[in-house]
C-alpha positions in Angstrom: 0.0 0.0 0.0 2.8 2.6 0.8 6.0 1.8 -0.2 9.3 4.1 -0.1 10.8 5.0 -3.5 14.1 6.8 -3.7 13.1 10.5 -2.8 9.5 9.7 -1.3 6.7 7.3 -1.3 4.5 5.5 -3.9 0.9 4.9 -2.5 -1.5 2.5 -3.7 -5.4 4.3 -4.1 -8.6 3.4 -5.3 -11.0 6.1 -6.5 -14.7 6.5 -6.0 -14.8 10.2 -8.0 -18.8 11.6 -7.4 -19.3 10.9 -4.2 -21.5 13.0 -1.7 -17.9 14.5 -0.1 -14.1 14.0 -0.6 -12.2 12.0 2.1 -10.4 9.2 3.0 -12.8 6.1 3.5 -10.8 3.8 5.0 -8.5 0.6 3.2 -10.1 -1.7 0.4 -8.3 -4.0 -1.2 -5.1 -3.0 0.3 -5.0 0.2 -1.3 -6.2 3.7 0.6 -10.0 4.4 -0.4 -10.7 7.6 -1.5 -14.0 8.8 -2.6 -13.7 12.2 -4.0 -16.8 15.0 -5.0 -14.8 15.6 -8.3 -16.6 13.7 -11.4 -13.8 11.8 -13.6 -14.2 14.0 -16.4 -11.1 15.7 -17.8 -9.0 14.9 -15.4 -11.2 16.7 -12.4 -11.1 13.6 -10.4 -7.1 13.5 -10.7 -7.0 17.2 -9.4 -9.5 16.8 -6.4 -7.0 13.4 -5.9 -3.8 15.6 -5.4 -5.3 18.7 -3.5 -6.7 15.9 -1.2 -3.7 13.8 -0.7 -1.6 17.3 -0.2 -3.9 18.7 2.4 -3.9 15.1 4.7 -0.3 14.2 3.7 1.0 18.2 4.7 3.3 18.4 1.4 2.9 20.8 -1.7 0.3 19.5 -4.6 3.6 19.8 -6.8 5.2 17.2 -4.7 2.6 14.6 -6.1 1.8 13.0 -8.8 -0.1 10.0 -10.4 2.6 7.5 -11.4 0.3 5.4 -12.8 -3.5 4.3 -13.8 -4.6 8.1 -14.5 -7.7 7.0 -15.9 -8.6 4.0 -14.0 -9.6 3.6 -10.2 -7.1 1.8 -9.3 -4.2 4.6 -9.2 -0.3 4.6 -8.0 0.4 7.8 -6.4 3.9 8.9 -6.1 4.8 11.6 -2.9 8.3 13.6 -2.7 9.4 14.5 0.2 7.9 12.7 2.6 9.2 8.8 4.5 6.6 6.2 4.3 6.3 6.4 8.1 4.9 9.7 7.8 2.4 8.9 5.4 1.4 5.8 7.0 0.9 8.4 10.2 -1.4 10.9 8.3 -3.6 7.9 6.5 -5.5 4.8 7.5 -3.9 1.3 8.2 
């Protein structure tokens, strides 16, 4: 789910994009549930994604970026800046 890589972490998410409110849900199928407002159109959902994950993680949206599955649910998130012991601190188990 989060695992170091070189100059931060790479976190494993699943999206639920138009949901009532965006937040973290909780763990599903060991990656970090994330239902976000955002609808997945034009890259809205990937946008409410990082402005999320910056505000609970406490780094710069520049430090983060989808590393892969950009238009799927199942997304790779990559974090700079941060060790995976913090993250794991700021997000579910």
């Amino acid at each position: 789910m989060i695992v170091s890589a070189g100059d931060g972490v790479l976190i494993d998410v699943r999206v639920i994009p138009r949901a009532g409110r965006s937040e973290i849900a909780g763990i599903r199928d060991g990656a970090v549930l994330i239902r976000l407002n955002a609808p997945p159109v034009d890259g809205a959902a990937n946008t409410a994604l990082i402005e999320l994950l910056a505000q609970v993680l406490a780094v710069s949206k520049r430090d983060i970026s989808i590393a892969s599955g950009g238009t799927s649910r199942h997304k790779r998130v990559k974090v700079v800046g941060i060790t995976a012991d913090r993250a794991a601190s700021r997000l579910p188990h």
